[in-house]
Every structure is written in structure tokens, then in C-alpha cells.
N, CA, C and O atoms as a Maestro MAE file, in Angstrom:
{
 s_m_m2io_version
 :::
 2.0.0
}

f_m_ct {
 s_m_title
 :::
 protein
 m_atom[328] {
  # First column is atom index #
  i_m_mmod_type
  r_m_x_coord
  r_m_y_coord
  r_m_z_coord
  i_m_residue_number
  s_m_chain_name
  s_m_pdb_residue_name
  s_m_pdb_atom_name
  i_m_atomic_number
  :::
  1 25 10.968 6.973 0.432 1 A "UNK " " N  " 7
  2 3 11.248 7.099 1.843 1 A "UNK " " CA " 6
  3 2 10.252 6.219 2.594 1 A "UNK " " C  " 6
  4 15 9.067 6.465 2.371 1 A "UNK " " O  " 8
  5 25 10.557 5.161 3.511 2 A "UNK " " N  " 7
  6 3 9.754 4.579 4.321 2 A "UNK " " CA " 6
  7 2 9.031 5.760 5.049 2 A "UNK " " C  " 6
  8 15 9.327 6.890 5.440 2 A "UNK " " O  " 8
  9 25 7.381 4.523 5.032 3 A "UNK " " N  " 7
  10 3 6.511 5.765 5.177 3 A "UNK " " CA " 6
  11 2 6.390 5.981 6.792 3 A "UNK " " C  " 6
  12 15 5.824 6.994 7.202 3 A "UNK " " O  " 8
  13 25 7.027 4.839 7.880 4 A "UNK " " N  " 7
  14 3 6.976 4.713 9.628 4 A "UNK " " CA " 6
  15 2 8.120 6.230 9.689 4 A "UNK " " C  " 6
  16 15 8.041 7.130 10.524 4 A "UNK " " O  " 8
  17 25 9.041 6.143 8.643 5 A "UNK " " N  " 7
  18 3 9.650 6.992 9.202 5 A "UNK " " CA " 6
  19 2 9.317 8.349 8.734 5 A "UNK " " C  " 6
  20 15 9.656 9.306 9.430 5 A "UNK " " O  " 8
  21 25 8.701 8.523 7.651 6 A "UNK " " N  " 7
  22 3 7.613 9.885 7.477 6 A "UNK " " CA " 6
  23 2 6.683 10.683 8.453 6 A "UNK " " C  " 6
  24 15 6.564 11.891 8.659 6 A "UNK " " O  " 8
  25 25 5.847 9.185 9.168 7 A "UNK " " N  " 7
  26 3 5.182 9.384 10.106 7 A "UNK " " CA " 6
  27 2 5.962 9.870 11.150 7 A "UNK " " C  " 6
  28 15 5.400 10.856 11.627 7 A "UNK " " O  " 8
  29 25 7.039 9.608 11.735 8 A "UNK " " N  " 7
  30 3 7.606 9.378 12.712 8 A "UNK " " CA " 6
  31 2 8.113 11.768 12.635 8 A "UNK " " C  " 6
  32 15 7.886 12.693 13.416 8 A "UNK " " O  " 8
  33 25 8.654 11.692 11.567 9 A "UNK " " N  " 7
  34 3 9.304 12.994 11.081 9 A "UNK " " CA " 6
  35 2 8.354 14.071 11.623 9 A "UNK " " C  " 6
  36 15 8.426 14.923 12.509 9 A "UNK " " O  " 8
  37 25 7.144 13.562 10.445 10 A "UNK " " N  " 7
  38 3 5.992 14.684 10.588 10 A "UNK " " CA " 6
  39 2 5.030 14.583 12.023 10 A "UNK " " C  " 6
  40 15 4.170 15.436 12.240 10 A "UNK " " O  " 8
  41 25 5.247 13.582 12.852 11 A "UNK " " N  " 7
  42 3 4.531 13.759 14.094 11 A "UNK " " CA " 6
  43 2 2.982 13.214 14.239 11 A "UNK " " C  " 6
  44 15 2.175 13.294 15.166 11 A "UNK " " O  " 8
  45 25 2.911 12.584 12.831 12 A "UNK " " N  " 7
  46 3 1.354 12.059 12.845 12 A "UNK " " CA " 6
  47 2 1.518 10.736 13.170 12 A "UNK " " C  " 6
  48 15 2.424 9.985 12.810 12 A "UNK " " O  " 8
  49 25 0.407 10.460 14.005 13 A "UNK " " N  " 7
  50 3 -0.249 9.810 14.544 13 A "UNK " " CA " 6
  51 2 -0.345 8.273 14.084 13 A "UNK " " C  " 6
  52 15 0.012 7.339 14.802 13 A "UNK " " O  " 8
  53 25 -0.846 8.144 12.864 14 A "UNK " " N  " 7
  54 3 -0.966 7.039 12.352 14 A "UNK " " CA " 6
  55 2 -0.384 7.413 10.924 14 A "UNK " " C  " 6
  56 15 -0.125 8.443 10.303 14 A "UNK " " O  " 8
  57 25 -0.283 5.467 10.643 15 A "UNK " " N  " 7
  58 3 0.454 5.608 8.980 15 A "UNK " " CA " 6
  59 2 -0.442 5.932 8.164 15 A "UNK " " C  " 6
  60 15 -0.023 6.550 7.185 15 A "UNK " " O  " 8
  61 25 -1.987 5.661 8.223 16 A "UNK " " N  " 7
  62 3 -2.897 5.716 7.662 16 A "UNK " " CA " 6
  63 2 -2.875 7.632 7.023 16 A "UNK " " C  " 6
  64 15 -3.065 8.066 5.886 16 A "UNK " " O  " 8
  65 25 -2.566 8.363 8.317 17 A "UNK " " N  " 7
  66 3 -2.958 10.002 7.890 17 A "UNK " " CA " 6
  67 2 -1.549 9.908 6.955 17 A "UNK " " C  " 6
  68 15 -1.643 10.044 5.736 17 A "UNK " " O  " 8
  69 25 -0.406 9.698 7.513 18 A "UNK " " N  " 7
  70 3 1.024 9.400 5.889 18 A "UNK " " CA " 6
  71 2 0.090 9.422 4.881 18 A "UNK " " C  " 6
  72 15 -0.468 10.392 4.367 18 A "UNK " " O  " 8
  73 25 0.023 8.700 4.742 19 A "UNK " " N  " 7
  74 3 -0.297 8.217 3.336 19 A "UNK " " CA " 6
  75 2 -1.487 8.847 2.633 19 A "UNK " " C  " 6
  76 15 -1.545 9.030 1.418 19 A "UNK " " O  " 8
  77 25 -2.407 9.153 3.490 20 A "UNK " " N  " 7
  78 3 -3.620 10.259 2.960 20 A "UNK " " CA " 6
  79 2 -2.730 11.282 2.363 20 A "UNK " " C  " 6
  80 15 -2.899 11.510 1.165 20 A "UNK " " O  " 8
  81 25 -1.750 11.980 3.040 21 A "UNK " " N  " 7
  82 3 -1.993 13.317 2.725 21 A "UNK " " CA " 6
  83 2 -0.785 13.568 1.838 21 A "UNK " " C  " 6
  84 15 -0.859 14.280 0.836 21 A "UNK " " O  " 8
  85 25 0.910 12.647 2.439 22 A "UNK " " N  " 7
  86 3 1.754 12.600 1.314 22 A "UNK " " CA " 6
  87 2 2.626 11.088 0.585 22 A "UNK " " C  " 6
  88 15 3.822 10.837 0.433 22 A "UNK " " O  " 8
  89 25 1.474 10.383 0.290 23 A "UNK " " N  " 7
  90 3 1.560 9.449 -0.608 23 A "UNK " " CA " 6
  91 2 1.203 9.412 -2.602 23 A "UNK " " C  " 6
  92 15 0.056 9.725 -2.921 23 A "UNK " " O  " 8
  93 25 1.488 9.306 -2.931 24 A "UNK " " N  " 7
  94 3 0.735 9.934 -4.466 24 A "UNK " " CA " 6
  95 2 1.490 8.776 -5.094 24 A "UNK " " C  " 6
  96 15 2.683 8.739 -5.395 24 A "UNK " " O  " 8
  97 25 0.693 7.971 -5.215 25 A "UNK " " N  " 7
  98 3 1.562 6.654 -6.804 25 A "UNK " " CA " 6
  99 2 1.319 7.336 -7.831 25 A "UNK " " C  " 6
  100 15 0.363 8.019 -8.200 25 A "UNK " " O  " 8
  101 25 2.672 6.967 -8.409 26 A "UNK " " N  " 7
  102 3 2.395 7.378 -9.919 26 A "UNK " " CA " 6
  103 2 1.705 6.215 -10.525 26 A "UNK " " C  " 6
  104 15 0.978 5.387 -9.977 26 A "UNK " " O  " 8
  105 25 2.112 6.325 -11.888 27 A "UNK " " N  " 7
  106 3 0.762 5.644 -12.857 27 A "UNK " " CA " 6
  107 2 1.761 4.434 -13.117 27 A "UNK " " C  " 6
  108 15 1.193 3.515 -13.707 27 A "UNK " " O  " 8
  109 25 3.251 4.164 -12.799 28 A "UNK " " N  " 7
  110 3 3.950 2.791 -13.154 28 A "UNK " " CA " 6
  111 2 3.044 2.081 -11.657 28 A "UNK " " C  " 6
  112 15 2.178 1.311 -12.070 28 A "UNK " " O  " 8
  113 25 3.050 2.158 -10.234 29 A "UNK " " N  " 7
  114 3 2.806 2.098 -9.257 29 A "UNK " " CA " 6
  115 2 1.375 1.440 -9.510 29 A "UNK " " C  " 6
  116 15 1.316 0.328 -8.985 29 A "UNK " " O  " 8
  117 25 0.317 1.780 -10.105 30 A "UNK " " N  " 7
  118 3 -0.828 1.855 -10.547 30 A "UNK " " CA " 6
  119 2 -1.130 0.727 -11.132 30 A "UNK " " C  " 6
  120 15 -1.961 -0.131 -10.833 30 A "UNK " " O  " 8
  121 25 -0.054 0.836 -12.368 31 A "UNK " " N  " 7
  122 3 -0.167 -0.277 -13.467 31 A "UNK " " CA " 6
  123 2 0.073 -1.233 -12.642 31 A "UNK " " C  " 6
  124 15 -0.871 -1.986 -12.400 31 A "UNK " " O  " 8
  125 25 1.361 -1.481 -11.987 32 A "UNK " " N  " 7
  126 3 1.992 -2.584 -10.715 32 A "UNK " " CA " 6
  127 2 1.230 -3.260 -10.629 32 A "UNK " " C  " 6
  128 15 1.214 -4.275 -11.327 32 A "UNK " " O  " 8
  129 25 -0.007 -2.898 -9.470 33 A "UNK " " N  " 7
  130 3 -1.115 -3.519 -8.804 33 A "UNK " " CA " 6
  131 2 -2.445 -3.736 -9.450 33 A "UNK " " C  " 6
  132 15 -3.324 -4.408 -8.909 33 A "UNK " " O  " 8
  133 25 -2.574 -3.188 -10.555 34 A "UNK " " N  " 7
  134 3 -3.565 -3.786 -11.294 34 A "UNK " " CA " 6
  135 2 -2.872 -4.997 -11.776 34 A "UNK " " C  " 6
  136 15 -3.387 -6.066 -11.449 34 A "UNK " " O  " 8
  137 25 -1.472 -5.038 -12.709 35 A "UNK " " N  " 7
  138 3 -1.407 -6.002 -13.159 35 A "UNK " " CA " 6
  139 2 -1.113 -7.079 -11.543 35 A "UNK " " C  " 6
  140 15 -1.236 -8.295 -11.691 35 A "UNK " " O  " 8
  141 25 -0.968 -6.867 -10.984 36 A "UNK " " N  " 7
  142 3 -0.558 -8.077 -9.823 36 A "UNK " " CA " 6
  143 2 -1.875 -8.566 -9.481 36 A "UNK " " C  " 6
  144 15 -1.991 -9.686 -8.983 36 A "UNK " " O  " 8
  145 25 -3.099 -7.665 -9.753 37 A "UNK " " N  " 7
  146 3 -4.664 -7.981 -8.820 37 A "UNK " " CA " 6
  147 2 -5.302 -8.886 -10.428 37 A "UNK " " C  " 6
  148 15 -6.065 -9.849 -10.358 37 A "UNK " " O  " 8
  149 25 -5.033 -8.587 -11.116 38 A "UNK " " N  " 7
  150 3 -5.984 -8.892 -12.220 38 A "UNK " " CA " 6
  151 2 -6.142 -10.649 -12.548 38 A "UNK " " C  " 6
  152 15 -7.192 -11.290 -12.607 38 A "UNK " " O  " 8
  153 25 -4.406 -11.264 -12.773 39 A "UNK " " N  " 7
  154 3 -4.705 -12.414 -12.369 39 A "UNK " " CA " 6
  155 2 -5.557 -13.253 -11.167 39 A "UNK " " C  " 6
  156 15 -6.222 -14.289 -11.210 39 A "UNK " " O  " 8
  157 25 -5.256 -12.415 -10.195 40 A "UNK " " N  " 7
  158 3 -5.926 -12.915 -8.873 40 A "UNK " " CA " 6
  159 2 -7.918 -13.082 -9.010 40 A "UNK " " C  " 6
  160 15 -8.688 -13.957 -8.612 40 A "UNK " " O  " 8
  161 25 -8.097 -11.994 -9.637 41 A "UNK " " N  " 7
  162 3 -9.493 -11.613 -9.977 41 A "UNK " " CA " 6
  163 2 -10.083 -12.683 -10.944 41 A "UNK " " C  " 6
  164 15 -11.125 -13.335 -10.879 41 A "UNK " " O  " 8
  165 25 -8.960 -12.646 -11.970 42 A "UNK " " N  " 7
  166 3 -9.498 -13.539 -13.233 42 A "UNK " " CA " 6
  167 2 -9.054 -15.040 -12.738 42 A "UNK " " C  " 6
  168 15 -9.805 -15.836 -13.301 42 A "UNK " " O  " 8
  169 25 -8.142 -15.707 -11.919 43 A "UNK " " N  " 7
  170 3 -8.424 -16.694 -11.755 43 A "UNK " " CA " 6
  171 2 -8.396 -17.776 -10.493 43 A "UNK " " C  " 6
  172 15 -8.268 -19.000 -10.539 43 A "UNK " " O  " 8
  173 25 -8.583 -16.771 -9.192 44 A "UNK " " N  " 7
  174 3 -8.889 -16.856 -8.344 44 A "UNK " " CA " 6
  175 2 -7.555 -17.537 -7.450 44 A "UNK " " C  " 6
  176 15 -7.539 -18.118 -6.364 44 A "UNK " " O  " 8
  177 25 -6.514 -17.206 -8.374 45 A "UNK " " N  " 7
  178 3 -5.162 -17.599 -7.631 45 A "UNK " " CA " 6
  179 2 -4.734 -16.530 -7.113 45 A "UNK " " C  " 6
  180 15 -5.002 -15.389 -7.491 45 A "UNK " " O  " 8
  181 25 -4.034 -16.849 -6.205 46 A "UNK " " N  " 7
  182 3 -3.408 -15.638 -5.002 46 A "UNK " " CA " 6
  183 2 -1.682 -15.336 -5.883 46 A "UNK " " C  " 6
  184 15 -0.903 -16.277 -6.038 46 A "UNK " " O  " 8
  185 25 -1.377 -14.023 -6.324 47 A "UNK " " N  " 7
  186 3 -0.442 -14.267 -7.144 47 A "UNK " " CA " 6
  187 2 1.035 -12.984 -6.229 47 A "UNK " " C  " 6
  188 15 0.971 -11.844 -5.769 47 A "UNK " " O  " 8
  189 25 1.687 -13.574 -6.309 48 A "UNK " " N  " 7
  190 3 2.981 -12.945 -4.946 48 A "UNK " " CA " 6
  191 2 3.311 -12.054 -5.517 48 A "UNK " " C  " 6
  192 15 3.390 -12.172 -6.740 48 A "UNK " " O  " 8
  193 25 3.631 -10.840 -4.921 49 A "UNK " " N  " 7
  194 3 3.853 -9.475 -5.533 49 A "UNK " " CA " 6
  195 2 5.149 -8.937 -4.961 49 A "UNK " " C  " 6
  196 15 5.008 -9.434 -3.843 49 A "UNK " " O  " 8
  197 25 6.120 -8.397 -4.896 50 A "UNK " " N  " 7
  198 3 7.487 -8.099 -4.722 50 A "UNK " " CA " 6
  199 2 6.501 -7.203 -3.267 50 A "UNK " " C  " 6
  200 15 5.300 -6.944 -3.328 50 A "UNK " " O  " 8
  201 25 7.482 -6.858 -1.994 51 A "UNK " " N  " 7
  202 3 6.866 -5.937 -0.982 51 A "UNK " " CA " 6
  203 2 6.528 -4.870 -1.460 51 A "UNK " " C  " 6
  204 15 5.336 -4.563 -1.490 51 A "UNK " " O  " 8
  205 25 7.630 -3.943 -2.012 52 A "UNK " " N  " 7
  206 3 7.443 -2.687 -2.462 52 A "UNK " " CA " 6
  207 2 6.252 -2.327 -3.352 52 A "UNK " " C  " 6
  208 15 5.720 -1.218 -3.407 52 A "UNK " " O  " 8
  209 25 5.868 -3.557 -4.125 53 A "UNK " " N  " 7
  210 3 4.867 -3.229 -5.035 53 A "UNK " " CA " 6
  211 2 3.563 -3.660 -4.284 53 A "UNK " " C  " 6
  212 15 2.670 -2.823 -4.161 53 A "UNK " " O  " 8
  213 25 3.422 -4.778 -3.832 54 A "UNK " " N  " 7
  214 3 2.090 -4.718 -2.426 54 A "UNK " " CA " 6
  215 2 2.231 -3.582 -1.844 54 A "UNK " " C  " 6
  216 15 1.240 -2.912 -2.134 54 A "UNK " " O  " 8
  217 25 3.230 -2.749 -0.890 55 A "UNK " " N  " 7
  218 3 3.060 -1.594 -0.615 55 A "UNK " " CA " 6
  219 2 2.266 -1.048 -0.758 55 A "UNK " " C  " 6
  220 15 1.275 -0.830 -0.062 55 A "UNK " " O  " 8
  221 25 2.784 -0.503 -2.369 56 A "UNK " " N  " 7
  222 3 1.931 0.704 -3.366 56 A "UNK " " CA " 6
  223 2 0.947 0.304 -3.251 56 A "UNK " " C  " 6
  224 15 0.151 1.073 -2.712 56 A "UNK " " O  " 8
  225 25 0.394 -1.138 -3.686 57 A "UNK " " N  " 7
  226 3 -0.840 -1.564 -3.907 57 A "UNK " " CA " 6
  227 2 -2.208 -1.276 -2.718 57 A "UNK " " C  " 6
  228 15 -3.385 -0.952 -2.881 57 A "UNK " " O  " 8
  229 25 -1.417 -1.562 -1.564 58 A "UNK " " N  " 7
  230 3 -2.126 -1.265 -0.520 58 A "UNK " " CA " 6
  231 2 -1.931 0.185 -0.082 58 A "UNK " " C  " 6
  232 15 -2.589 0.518 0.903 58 A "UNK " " O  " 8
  233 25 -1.166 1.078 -0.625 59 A "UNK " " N  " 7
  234 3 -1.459 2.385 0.160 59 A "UNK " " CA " 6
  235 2 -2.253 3.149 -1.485 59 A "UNK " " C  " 6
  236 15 -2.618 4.320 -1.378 59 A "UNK " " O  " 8
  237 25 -2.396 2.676 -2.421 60 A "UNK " " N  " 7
  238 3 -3.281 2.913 -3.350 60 A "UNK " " CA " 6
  239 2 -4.974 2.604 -2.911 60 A "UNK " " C  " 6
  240 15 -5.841 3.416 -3.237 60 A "UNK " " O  " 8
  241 25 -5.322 1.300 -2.119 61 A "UNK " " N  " 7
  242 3 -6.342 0.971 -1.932 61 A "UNK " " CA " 6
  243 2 -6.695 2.220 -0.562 61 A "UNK " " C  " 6
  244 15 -7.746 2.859 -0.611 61 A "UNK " " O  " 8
  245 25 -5.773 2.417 0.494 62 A "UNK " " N  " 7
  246 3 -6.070 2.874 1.308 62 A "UNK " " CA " 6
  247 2 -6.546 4.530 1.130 62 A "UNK " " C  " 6
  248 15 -7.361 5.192 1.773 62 A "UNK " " O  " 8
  249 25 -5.806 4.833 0.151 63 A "UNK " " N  " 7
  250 3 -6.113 5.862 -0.481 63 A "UNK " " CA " 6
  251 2 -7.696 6.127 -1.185 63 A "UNK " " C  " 6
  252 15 -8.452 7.041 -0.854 63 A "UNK " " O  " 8
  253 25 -7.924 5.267 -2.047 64 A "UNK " " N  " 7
  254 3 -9.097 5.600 -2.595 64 A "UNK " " CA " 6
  255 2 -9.826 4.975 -1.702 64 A "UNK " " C  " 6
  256 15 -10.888 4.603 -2.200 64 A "UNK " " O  " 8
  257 25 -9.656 4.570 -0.068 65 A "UNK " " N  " 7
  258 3 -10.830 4.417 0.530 65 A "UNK " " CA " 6
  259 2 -11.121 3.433 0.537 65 A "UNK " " C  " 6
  260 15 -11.796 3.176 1.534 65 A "UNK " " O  " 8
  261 25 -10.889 2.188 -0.451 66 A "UNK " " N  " 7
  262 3 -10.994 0.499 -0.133 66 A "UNK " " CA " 6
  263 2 -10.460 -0.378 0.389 66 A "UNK " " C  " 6
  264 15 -10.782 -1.502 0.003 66 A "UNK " " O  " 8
  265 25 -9.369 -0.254 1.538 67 A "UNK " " N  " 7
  266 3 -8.479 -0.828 1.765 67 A "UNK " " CA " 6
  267 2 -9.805 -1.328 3.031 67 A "UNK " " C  " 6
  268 15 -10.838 -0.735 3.343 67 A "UNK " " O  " 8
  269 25 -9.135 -2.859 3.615 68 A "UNK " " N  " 7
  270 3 -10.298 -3.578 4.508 68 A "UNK " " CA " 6
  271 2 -9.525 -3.125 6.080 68 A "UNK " " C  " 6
  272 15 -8.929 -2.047 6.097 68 A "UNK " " O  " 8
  273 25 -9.552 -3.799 7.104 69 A "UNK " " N  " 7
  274 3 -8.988 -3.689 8.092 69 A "UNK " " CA " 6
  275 2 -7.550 -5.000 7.731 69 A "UNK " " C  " 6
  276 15 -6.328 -4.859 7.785 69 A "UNK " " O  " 8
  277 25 -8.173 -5.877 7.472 70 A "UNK " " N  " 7
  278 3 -6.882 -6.799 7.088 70 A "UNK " " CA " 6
  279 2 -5.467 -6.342 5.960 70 A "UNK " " C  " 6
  280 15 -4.301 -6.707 6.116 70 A "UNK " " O  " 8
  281 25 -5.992 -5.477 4.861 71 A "UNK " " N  " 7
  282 3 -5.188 -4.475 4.253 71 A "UNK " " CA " 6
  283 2 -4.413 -3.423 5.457 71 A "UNK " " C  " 6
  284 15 -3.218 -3.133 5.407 71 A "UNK " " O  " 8
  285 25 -4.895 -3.180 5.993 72 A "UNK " " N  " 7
  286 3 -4.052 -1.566 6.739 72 A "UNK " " CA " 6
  287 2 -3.473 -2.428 7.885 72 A "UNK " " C  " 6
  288 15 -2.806 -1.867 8.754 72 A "UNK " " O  " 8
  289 25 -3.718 -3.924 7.941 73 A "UNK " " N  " 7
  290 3 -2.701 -4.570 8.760 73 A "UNK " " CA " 6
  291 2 -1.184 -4.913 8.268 73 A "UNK " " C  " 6
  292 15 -0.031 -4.844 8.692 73 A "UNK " " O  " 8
  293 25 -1.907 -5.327 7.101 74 A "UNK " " N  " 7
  294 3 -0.417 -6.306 5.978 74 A "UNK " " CA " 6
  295 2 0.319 -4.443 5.673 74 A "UNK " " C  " 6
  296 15 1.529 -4.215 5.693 74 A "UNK " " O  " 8
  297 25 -0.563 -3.559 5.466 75 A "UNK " " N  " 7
  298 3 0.214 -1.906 5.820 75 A "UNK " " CA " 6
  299 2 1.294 -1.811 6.520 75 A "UNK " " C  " 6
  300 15 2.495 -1.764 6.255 75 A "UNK " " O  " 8
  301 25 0.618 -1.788 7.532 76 A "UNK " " N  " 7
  302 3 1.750 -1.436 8.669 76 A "UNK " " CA " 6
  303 2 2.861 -2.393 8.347 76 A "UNK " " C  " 6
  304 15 3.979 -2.171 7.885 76 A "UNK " " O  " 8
  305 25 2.259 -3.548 8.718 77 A "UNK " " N  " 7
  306 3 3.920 -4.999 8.891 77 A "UNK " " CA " 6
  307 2 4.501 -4.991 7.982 77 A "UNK " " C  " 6
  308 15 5.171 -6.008 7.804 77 A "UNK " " O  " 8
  309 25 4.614 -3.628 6.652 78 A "UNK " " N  " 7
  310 3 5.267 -3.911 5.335 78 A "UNK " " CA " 6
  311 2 5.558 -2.856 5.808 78 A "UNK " " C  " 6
  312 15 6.744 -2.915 6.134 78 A "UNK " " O  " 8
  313 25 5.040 -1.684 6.087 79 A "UNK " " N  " 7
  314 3 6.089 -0.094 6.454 79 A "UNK " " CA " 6
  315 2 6.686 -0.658 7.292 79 A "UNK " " C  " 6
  316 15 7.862 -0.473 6.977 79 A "UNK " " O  " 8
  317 25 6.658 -1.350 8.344 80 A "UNK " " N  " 7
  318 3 7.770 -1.634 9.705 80 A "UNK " " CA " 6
  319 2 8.960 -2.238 8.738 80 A "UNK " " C  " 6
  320 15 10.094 -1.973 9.137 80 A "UNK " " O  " 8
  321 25 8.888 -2.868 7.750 81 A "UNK " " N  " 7
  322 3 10.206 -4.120 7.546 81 A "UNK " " CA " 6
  323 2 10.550 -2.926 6.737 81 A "UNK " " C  " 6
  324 15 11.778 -2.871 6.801 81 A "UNK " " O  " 8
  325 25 10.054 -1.773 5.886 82 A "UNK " " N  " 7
  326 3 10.864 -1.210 4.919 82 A "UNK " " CA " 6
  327 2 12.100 0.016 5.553 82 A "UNK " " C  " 6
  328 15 12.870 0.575 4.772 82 A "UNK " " O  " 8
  :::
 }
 m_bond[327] {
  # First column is bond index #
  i_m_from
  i_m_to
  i_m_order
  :::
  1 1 2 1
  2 2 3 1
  3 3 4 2
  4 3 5 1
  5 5 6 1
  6 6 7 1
  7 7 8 2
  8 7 9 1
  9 9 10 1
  10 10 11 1
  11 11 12 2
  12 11 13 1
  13 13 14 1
  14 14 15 1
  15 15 16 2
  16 15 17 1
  17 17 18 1
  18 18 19 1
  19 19 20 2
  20 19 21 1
  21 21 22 1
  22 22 23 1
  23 23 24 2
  24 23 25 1
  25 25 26 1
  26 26 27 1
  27 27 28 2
  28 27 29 1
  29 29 30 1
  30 30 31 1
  31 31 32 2
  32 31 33 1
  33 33 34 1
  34 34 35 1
  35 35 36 2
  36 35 37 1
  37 37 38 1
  38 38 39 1
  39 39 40 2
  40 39 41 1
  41 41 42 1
  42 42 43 1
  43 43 44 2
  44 43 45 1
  45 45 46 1
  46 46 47 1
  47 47 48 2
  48 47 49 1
  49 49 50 1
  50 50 51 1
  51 51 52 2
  52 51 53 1
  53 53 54 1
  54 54 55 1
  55 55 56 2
  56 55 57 1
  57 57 58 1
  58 58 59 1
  59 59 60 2
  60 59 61 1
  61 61 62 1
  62 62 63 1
  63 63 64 2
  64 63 65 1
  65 65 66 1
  66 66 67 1
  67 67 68 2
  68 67 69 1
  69 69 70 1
  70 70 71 1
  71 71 72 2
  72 71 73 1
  73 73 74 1
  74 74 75 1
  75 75 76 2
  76 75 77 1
  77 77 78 1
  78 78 79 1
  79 79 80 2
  80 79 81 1
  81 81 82 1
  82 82 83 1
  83 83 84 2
  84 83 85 1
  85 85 86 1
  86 86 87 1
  87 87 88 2
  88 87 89 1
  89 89 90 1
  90 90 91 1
  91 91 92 2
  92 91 93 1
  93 93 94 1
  94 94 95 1
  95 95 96 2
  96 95 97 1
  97 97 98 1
  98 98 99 1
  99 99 100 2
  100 99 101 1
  101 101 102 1
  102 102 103 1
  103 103 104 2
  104 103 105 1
  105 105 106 1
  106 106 107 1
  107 107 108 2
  108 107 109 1
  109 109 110 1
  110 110 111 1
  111 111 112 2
  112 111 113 1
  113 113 114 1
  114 114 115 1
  115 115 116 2
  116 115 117 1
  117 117 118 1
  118 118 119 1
  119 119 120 2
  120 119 121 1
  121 121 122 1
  122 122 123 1
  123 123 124 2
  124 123 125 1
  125 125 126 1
  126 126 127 1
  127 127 128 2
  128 127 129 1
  129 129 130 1
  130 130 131 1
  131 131 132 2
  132 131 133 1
  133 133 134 1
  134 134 135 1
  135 135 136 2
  136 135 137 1
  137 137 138 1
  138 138 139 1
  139 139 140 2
  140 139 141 1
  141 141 142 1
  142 142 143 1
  143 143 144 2
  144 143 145 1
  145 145 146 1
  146 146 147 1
  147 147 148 2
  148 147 149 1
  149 149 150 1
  150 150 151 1
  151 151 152 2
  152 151 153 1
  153 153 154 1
  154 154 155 1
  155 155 156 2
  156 155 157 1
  157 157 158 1
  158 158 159 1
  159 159 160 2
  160 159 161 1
  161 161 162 1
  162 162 163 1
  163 163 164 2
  164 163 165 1
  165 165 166 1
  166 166 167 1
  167 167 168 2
  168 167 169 1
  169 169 170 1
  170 170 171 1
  171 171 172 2
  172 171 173 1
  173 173 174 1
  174 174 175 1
  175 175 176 2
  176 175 177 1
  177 177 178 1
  178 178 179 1
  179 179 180 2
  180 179 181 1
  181 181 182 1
  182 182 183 1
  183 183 184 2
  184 183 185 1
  185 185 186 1
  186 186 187 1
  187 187 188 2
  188 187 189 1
  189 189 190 1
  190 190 191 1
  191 191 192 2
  192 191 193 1
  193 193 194 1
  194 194 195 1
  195 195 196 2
  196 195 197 1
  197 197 198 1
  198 198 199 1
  199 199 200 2
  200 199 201 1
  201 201 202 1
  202 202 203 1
  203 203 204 2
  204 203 205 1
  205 205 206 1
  206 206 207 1
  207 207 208 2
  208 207 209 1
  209 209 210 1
  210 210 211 1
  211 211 212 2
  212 211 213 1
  213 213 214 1
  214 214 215 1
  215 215 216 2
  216 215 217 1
  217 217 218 1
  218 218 219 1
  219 219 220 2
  220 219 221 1
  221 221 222 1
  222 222 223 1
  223 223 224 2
  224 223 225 1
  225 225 226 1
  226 226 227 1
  227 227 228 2
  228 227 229 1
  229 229 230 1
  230 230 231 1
  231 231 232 2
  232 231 233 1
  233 233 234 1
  234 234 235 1
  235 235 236 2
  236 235 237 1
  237 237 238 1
  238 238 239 1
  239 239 240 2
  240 239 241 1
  241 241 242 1
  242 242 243 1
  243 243 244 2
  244 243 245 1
  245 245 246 1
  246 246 247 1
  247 247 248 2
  248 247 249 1
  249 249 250 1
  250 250 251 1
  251 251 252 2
  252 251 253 1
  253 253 254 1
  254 254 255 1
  255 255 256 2
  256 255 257 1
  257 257 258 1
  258 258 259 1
  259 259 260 2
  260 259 261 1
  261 261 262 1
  262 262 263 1
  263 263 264 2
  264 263 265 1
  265 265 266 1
  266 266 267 1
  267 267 268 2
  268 267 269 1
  269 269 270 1
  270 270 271 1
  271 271 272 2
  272 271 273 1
  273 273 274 1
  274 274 275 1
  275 275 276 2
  276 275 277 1
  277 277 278 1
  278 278 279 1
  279 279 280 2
  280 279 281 1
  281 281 282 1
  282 282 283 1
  283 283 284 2
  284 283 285 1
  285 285 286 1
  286 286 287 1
  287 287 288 2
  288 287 289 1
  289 289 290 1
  290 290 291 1
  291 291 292 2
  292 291 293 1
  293 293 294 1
  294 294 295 1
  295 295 296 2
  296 295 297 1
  297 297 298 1
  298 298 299 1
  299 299 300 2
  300 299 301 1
  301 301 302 1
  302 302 303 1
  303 303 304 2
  304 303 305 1
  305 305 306 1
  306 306 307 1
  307 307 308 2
  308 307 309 1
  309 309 310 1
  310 310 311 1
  311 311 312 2
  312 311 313 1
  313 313 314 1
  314 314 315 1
  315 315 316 2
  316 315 317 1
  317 317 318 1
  318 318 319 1
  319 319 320 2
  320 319 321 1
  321 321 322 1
  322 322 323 1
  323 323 324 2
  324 323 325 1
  325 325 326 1
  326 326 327 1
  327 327 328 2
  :::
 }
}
């Protein structure tokens, strides 16, 4: 379920509290974005990731708390298009 319109349902505020409280990747979701980050890490190429799986990737980071301000931007402008 797009998460603007989660937000929108449940009355919160921002997408950011969505996703805190009912977002949960599973472990395919997980694997996703490691494997999409790992090239990037190991060879400093920027490597294109399907939306849905940047998504995850970024509401995974936002989740454990590492996501930057430039992450919870590319956030939002990916919940708006979904």
C-alpha cells in the first residue's frame, strides 16, 4: 500500500512517523538494498535500483535511523509517484 496514502488514512503527520511505526521490510526487501548498495560501496559507481526497491531501501535506512536529509527527500518524491 502506498505509504502518502497510509499517512493520509491514519492522520499522521508526516511520512517519516508511517514508516516508523507501520513499515517492517522483510528480509527479500533487505537483501534488495544491500545487494543494490554493495556495488555502489565496492566500486564507487552509482548503480539504478527499480523505485520500489529504492523505496524499501530508503524507508529501511530511515528506519534504523540513517537515512540523511537528502534520503527522506528522494522518500517522499518516491511515496508521491507510488
Amino acid at each position: 500500500m502506498p505509504v502518502e496514502l497510509v499517512r493520509r488514512v491514519t492522520g499522521h503527520a508526516t511520512v517519516e512517523v508511517v514508516l516508523k511505526h507501520y513499515v517492517r521490510p522483510d528480509r527479500e526487501q533487505f537483501k534488495a538494498a544491500l545487494a543494490g548498495a554493495m556495488p555502489k560501496v565496492l566500486t564507487g559507481k552509482k548503480v539504478r535500483m527499480k523505485p520500489a526497491e529504492e523505496l524499501a531501501a530508503l524507508a529501511a535506512k530511515l528506519a534504523a535511523g540513517q537515512a540523511t536529509d537528502a534520503d527522506k527527500e528522494r522518500l517522499r518524491k518516491l511515496a508521491a509517484k507510488v
